[in-house]
C-alpha positions in Angstrom: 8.9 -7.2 79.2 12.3 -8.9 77.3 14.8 -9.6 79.1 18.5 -9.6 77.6 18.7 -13.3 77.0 14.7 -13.2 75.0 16.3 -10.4 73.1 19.2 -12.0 72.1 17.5 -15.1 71.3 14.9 -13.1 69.2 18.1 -11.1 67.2 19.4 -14.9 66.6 16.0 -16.2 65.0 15.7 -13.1 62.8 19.1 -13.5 61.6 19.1 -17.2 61.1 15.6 -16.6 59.1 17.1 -14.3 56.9 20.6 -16.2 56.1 17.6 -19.2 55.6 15.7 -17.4 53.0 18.9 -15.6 51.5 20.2 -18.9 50.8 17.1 -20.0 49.3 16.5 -17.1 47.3 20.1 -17.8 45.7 19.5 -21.3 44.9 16.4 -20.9 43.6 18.0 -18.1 41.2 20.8 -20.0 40.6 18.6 -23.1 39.9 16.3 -21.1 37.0 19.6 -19.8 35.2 20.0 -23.4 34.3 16.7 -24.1 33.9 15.4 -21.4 31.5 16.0 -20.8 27.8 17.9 -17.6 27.2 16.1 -14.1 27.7 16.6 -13.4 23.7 17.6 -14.5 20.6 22.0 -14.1 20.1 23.1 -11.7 18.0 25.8 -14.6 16.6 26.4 -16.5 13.3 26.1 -19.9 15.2 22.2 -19.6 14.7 22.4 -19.6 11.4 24.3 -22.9 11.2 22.2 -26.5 11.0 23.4 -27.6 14.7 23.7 -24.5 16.8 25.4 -25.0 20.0 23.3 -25.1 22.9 24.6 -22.2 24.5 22.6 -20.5 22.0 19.3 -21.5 23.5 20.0 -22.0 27.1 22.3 -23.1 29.5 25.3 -25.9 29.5 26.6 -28.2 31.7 29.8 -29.2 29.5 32.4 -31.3 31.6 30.5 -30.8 35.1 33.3 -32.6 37.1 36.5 -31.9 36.5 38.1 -35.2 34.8 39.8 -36.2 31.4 37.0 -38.2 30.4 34.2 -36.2 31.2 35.1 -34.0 28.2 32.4 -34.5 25.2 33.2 -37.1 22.9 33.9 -34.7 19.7 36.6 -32.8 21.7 38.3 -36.1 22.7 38.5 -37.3 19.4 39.8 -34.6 17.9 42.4 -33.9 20.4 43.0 -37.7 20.2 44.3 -38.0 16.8 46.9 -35.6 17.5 47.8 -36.7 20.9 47.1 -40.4 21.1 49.2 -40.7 24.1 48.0 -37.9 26.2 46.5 -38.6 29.3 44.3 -35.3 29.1 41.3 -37.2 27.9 41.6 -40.1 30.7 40.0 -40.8 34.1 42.9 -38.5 35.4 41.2 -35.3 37.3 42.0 -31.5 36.3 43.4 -29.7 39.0 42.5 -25.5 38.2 39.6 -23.4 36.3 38.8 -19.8 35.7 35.5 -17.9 35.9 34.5 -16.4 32.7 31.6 -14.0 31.2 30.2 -13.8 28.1 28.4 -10.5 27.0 27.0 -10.6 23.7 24.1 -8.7 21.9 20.6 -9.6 21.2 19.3 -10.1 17.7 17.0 -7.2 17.6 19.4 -4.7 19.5 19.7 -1.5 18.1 22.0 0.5 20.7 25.2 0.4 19.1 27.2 2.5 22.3 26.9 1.4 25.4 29.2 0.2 29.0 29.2 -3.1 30.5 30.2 -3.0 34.2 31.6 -6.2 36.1 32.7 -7.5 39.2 32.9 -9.8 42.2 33.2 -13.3 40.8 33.1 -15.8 43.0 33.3 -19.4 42.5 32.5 -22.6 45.0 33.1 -26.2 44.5 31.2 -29.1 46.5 34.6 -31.3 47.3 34.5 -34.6 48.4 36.3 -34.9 51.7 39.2 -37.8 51.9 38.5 -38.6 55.0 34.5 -39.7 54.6 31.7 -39.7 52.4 30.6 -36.1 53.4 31.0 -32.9 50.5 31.6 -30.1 51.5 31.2 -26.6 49.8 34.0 -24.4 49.4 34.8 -21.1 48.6 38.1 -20.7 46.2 40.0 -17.5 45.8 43.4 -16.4 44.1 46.5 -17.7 45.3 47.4 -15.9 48.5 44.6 -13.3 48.2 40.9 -13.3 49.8 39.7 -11.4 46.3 39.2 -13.0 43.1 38.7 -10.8 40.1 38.2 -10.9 36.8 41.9 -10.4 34.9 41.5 -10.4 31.3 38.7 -9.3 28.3 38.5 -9.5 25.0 35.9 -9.0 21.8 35.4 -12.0 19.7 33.9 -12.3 16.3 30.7 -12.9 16.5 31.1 -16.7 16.0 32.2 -16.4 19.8 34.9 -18.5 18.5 37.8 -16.6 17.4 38.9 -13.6 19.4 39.5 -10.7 17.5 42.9 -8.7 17.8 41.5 -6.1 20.3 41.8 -5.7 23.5 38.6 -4.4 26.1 40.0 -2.0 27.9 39.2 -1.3 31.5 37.6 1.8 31.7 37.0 1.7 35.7 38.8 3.0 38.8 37.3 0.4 41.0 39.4 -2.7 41.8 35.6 -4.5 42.6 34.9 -3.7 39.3 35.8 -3.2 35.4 33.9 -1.1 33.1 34.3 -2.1 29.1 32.4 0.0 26.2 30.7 -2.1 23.3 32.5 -2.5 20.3 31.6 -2.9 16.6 33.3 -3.3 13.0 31.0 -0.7 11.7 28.1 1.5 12.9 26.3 -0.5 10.0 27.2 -4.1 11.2 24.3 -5.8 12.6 26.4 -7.5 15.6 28.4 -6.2 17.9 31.6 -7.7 19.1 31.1 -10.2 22.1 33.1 -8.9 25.0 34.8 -12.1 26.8 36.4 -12.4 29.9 37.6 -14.0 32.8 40.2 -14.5 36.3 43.1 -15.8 36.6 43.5 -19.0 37.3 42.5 -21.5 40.3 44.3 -24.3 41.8 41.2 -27.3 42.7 43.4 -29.9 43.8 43.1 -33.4 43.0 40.0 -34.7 45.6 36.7 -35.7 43.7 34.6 -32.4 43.1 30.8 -33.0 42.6 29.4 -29.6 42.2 30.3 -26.0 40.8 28.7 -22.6 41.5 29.7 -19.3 40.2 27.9 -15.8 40.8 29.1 -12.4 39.2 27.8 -9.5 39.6 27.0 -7.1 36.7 24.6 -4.1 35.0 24.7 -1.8 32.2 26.6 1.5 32.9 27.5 4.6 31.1 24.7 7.5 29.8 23.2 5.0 27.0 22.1 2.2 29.5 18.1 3.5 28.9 16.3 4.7 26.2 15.3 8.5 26.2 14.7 10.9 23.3 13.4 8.4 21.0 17.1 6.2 21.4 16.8 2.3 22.0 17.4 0.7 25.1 20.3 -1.8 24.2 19.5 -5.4 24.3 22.9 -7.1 25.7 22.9 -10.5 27.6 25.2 -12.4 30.0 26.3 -15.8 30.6 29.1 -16.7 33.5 30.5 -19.7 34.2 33.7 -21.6 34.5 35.9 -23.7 32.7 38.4 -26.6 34.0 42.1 -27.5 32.9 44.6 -29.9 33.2 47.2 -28.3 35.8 47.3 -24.8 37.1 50.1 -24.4 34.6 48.1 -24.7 31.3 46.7 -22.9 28.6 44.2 -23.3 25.8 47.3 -22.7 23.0 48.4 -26.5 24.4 45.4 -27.9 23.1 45.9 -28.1 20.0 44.2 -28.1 17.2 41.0 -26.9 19.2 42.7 -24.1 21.7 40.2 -24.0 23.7 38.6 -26.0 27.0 35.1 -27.7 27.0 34.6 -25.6 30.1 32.8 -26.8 33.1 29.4 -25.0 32.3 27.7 -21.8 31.5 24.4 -19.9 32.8 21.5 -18.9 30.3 22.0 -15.9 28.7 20.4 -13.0 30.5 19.6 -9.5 30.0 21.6 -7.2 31.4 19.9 -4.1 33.5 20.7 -0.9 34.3 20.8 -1.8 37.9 23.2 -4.2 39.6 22.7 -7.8 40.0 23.8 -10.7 40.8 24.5 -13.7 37.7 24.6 -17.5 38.4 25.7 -20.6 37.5 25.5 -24.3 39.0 25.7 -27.6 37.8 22.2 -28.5 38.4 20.5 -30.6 35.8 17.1 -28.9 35.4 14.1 -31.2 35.9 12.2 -29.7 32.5 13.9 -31.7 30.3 15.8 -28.7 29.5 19.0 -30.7 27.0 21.6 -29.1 29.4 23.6 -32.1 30.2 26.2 -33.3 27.5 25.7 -36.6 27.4 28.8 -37.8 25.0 31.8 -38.3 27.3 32.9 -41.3 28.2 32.6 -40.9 32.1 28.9 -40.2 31.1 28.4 -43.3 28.8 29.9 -45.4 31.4 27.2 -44.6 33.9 28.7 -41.7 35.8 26.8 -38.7 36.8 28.4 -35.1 35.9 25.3 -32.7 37.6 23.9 -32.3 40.8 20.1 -33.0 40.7 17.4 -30.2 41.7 16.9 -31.9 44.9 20.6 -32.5 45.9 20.8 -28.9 45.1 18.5 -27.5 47.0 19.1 -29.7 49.9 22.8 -28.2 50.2 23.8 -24.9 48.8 26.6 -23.1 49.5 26.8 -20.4 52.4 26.2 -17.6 50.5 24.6 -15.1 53.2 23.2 -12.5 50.8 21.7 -11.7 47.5 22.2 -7.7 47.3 
């Protein structure tokens, strides 16, 4: 027979289990969207160019840490020359980022209609504490609010460099949630536009930062989300991550003549479903030999590490309590 205190103890255990494996089951997701190549092949002219980027294969770990000199060596010299005297490019740290997504099309997609639906970013940063050696994970939201949400979308050319004039409109009702239809040229062009988004942005402070996760949840919505009557299913991917910059007050338009941040990192691209999941990103350097890491900055030349390692990783995740 239990008595109160066996129960109560038993309740504990079968809670503590499931936060255990919840955690795990996140950082092991987390760990293979950095770790494996994208689901598909981009529907985007950078594949047809000599050096496609690598976010066209699988996942990135750009800057990593936020700092001036862990930005990759081509975007330093070219925002160099016209800013020698800028300090954006030195050992001083960047103090705000935003969480972005990325949906784009696969090669072979043949759905030219369909909804994207997506919602609850979050983002935590492993901080160094100023007091010791310890990091700690933690949890950053808007300014004054205890809900971060996802503020702005666009479609890009599909380049996925230069926006296009048009606006993606939020077609939801939900404030967890924003609903954007695909968009196209033409009904005959073979890509669709990339939708791109992201929050507003968030104030990081100055104290070292060694680690970045982001998770966003997401699915295909709408009545063409799955095939029936002989239409295709469509074939759309998504990548989240987040970018870094200078001061809370900044904007890409400063950085001229690039306009636009190296970014932090990005996930693998991944096919969207018509049910809802979860998306992640972390700076976690896969152990495959996976070429996720850039390796060009100067903080990276100089010996300094920009990734956590599958081990660190795994050894401390953040406190995120459930995957549903």
């Amino acid at each position: 027979m239990f008595n109160k205190q066996t129960t109560a103890i038993a309740v504990l255990f079968i809670i503590l289990s499931f936060t255990v494996k919840a955690d795990h089951l996140t950082a092991s997701a987390a760990y293979a969207s950095m770790a494996l190549v994208n689901d598909d092949t981009l529907c985007t002219s950078q594949n047809s160019k000599l050096y496609p980027p690598a976010w066209t294969k699988n996942a990135t770990i750009v800057q990593g840490i936020p700092r001036g000199d862990t930005v990759p060596a081509d975007w330093a010299h070219q925002y160099n020359i016209e800013h020698p005297d800028s300090v954006v490019t030195s050992t001083t740290p960047w103090e705000a980022m935003t969480v972005w997504f990325v949906a784009i099309e696969a090669e072979e997609n043949l759905a030219h209609h369909y909804q994207i639906a997506i919602g609850q970013p979050e983002v935590w940063i492993l901080k160094k504490e100023q007091t010791s050696d310890k990091a700690v994970w933690t949890q950053i939201n808007n300014t004054g609010s205890d809900i971060l949400n996802f503020s702005w979308a666009t479609y890009f050319e599909d380049d996925l460099v230069h926006p296009t004039t048009k606006e993606a409109i939020n077609l939801s009702s939900d404030s967890q949630f924003k609903k954007y239809n695909s968009d196209r040229l033409s009904e005959t062009a073979k890509c669709g536009y990339p939708i791109h988004g992201g929050t507003n942005m968030l104030e990081i402070g100055s104290d070292p930062i060694l680690g970045v996760f982001v998770r966003v949840k997401a699915w295909l919505s709408g009545d063409d989300t799955t095939s029936g009557q002989g239409s295709p299913s469509p074939l759309v991917l998504l990548s989240v991550g987040a970018d870094y910059y200078p001061t809370i007050s900044s904007a890409a338009s400063d950085f001229s003549p690039l306009y636009y941040l190296p970014g932090a990192g990005g996930s693998r691209y991944a096919y969207l479903t018509s049910e809802p999941k979860w998306y992640y990103m972390a700076t976690v350097r896969p152990e495959n030999g996976l070429p996720v890491v850039d390796e060009t900055s100067a903080y990276y030349q100089n010996g300094g590490k920009t990734y956590l390692t599958r081990k660190e990783w795994m050894e401390d995740t953040p406190p995120v309590l459930t995957t549903d």
